[in-house]
C-alpha positions in Angstrom: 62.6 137.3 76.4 66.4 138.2 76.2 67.5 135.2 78.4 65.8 133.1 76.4 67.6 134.1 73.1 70.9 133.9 75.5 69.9 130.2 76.2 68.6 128.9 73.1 71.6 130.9 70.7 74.0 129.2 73.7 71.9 125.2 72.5 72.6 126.1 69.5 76.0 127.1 69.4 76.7 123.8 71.3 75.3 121.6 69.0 77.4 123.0 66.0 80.5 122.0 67.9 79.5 118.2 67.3 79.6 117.7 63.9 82.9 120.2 64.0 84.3 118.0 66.4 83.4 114.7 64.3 84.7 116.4 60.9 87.9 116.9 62.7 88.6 113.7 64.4 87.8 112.0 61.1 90.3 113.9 58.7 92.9 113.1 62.1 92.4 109.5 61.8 91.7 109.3 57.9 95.3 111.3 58.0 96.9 108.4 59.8 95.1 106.1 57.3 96.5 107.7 54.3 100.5 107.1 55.9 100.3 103.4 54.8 100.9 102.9 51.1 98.5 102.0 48.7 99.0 98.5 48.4 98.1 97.5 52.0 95.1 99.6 52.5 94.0 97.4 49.8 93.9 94.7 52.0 90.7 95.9 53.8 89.1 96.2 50.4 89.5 92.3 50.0 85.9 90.5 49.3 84.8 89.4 52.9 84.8 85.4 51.0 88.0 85.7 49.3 90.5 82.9 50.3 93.8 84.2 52.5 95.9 82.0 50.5 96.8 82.3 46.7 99.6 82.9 44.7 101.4 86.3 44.5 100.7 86.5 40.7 97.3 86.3 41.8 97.5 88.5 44.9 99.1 91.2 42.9 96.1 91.5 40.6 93.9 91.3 42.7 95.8 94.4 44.9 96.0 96.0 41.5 92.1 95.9 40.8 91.0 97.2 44.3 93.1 99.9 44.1 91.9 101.0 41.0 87.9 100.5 41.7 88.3 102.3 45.1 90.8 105.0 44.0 93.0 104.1 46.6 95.6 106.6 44.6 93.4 109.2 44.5 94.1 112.8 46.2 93.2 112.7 50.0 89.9 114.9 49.8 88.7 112.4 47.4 89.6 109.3 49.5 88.1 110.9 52.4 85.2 112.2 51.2 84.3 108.7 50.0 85.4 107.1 53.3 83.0 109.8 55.2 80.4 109.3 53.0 80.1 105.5 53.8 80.0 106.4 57.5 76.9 108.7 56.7 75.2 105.8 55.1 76.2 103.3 57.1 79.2 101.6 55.4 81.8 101.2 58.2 83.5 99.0 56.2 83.7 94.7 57.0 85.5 92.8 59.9 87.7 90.3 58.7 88.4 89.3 62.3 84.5 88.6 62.9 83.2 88.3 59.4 80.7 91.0 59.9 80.0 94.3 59.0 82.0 96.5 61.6 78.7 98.9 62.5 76.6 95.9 63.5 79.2 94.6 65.2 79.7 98.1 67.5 75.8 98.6 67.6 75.6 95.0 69.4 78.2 95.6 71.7 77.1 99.1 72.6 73.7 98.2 75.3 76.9 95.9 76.9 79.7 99.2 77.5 76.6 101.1 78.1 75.3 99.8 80.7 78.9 99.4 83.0 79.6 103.2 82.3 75.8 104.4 82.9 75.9 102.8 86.5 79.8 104.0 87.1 78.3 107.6 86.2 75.7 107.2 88.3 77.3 106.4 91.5 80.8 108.6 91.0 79.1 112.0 90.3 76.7 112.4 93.3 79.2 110.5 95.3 82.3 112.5 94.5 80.1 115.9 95.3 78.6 115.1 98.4 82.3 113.7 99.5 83.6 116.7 97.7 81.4 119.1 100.2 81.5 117.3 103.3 85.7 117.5 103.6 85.7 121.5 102.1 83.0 122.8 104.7 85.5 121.8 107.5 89.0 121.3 106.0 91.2 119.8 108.6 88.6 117.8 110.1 88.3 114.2 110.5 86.2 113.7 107.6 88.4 115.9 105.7 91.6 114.1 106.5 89.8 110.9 105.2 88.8 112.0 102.2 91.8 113.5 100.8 93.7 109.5 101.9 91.0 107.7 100.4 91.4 110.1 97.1 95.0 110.0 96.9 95.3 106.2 97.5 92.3 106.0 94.7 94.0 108.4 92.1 97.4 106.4 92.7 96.4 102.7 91.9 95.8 102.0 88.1 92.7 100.8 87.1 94.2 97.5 85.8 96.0 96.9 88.9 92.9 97.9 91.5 90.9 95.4 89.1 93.2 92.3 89.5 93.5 93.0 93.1 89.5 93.0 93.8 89.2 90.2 91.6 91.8 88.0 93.8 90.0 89.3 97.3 86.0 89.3 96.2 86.2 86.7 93.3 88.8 84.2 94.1 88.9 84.6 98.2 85.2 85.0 99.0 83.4 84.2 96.0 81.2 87.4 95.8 81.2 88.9 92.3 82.1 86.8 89.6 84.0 88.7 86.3 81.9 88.5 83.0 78.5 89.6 82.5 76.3 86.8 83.4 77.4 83.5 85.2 74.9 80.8 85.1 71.8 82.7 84.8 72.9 82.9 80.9 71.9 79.4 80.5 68.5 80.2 81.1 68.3 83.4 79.4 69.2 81.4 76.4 67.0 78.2 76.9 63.9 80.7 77.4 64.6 83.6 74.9 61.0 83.8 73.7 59.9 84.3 76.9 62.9 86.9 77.8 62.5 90.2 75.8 65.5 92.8 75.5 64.3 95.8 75.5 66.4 98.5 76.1 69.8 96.2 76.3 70.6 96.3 80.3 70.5 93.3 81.5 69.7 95.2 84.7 66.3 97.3 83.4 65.4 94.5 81.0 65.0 92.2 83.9 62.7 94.3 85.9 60.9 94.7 82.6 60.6 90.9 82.5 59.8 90.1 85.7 63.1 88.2 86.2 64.6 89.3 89.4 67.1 87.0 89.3 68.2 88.1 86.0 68.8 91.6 87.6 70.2 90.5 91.0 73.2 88.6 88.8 73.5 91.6 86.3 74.4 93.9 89.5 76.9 91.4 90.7 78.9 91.4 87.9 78.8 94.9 87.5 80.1 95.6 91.4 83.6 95.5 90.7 84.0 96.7 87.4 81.7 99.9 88.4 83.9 99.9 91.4 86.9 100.4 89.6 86.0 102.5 86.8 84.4 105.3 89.0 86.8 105.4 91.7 89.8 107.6 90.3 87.1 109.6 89.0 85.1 109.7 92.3 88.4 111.1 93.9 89.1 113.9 91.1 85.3 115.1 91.1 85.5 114.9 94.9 88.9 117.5 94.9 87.8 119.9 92.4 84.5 120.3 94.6 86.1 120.1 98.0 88.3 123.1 96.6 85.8 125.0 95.3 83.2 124.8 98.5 86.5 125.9 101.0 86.7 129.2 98.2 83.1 129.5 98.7 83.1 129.1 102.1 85.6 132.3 103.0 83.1 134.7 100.9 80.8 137.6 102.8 77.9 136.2 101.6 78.2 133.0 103.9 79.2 135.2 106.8 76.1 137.6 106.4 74.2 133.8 106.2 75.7 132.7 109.5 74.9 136.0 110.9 71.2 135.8 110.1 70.9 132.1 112.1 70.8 130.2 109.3 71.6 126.4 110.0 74.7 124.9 108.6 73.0 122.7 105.5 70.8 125.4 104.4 74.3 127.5 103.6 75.8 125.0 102.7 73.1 123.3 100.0 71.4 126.4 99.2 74.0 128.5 98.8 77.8 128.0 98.3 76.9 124.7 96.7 74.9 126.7 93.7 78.1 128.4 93.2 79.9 125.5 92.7 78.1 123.7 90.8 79.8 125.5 87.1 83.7 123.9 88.6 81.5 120.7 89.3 80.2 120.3 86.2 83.2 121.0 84.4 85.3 118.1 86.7 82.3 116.2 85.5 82.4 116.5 81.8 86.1 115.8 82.2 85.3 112.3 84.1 82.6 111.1 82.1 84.9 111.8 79.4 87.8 109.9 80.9 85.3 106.5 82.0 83.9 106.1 78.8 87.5 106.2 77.7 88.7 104.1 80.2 86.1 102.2 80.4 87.5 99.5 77.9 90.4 99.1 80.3 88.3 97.7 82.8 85.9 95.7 80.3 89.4 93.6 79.5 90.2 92.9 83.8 86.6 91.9 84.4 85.9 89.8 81.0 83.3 92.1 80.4 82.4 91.3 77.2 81.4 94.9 75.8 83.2 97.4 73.0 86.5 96.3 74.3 86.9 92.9 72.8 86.3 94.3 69.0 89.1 96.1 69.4 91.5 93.8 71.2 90.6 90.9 68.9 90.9 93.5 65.6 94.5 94.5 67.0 95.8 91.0 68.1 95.5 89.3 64.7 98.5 89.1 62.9 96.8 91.5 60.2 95.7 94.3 62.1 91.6 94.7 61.3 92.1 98.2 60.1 88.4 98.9 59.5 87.0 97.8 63.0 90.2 100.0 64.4 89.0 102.7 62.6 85.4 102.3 63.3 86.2 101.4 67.2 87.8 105.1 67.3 85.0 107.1 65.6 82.1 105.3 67.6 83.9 106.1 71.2 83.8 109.7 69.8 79.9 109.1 69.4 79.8 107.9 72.9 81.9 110.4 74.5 80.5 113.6 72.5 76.7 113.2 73.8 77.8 113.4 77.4 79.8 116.3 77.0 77.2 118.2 75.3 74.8 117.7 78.1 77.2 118.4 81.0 78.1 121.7 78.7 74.7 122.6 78.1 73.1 121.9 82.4 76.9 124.5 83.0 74.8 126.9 80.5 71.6 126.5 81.9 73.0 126.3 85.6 74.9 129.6 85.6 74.6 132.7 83.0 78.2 134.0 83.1 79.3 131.1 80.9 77.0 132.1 78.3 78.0 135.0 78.7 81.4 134.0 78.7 80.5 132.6 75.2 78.5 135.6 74.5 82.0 137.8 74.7 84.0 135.1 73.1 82.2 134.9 69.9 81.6 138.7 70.0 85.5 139.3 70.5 87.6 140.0 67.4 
């Protein structure tokens, strides 16, 4: 019955972190917010209808009146509390540089980012372990010596850079993978949308769910180079951390006694020193699903990948910065990121006791 109680007060712990974290990245941003005077945060106040030009007679009044029916002079804690109480209902405030509300405009986008960092994840983490284990149960070997080039070459090359480069070789050379999401397939999705159903927003699921092979062939082969290139520095950092932490493993007594007893090679290897890694793998991973969804906009911008990214370029490239999709943009990447952590954080919980217990002394600790 005690473990229990260890795991679920360890659950519950974790989840309180979340809407710690979220309280504090708001007052951060809100703080930044606050820096600009009065009289241009009024600007994102401005009725979505309201005509760009008048006269400054008129503009000034009109500056005057929002300020004082929003209380854009009021004491911070007000302000914010206002601001953070629209987020809970679902004001994110209105996007000049889309006339839309900015929260439908990230929920639309979101199945699109999604999907390119669900199918990065999926390929970088097994991918990074298993080359992560291969190289540190024989350092110095052939495949060892491979791995650690292919990593450094991978960590060394920006993701901009390694984009533009595929792009020129697999696009432009050999025609393989177009950039954007769909190529001509679109067409059809859009002549037949009665008969096409989104479901869960993959253009890769929801054509299996169809019927429409085709639909799903072409989804998978625009995302081959932009998968490509947001998983790879992450492949090659997984890959180190566990490499490192299977040649530690590998010098202990308990893999000598299991050599001793005639066990083969990948029953001590996968049984055994690769359970003890797992708490330094799933750490490294947490950190590099942290890093792609972060970086995943990057990418989205190379490949005309027409996901999250795209709010926030157009909101920034205006000559009136949209302020309220900026904002928005920052909170709702928080929202992405924070889910993944917590699971990552809770399988290290579940997967090995001594970092609940670790928590257990932390929280007991003066």
């Amino acid at each position: 019955m005690k473990p229990t109680l260890s795991v679920l007060t360890y659950v519950l712990r974790r989840l309180l972190i979340i809407p710690v974290t979220l309280l504090a990245v708001t007052i951060v941003l809100y703080s930044f917010f606050m820096s600009v005077p009065a009289e241009e945060r009024a600007a994102l106040y401005m009725p979505p209808n309201q005509p760009r030009i008048m006269s400054a007679e008129k503009l000034e009044n009109l500056t005057n009146r929002i300020i004082e029916e929003n209380g854009l002079n009021d004491p911070f804690l007000q302000q914010y509390g206002r601001w953070a109480s629209g987020l809970l209902s679902g004001d994110w405030g209105y996007s000049p540089s889309f006339n839309a509300p900015v929260l439908d405009l990230l929920q639309r986008r979101t199945a699109v980012t999604l999907e390119l960092a669900f199918y990065a994840l999926l390929t970088l983490i097994p991918l990074g372990i298993i080359s992560g284990v291969v190289a540190g149960w024989r350092p110095g070997s052939r495949q060892d010596s491979s791995f650690r080039t292919a990593a450094f070459i991978a960590t060394s090359i920006p993701p901009f850079i390694l984009g533009m480069f595929l792009l020129s070789i697999f696009y432009v050379g050999l025609g393989w993978f177009p950039p954007g999401r769909t190529g001509l397939i679109e067409l059809t999705l859009r002549a037949s949308t009665s008969s096409f159903q989104t479901i869960t927003g993959f253009l890769t699921i929801d054509g299996l769910l169809n019927g429409r092979l085709d639909v799903t062939k072409d989804a998978l082969r625009h995302l081959a180079l932009p998968v490509f290139t947001l998983g790879l520095a992450q492949w090659a950092t997984l890959g180190r951390v566990t490499r490192v932490a299977v040649i530690n493993e590998a010098s202990q007594s308990y893999v000598m006694a299991a050599r001793a007893r005639g066990l083969l090679q990948r029953q001590i290897v996968w049984r055994h020193v690769f359970r003890n890694v797992l708490l330094p793998v799933l750490t490294s991973s947490s950190l590099s699903a942290a890093s792609l969804i972060t970086g995943v906009f990057v990418v989205e911008v190379v490949f005309d990948y027409k996901g999250l990214s795209e709010l926030v370029t157009r909101s920034l490239r205006d000559t009136a910065p949209d302020a309220a999709l900026a904002m928005g943009f920052a909170i709702y990447s928080v929202l992405l990121v924070l889910p993944i952590m917590l699971l990552l954080d809770l399988l290290k919980g579940l997967v090995d006791p001594r970092v609940r217990k670790a928590d257990d002394d932390t929280e007991a600790s003066p």
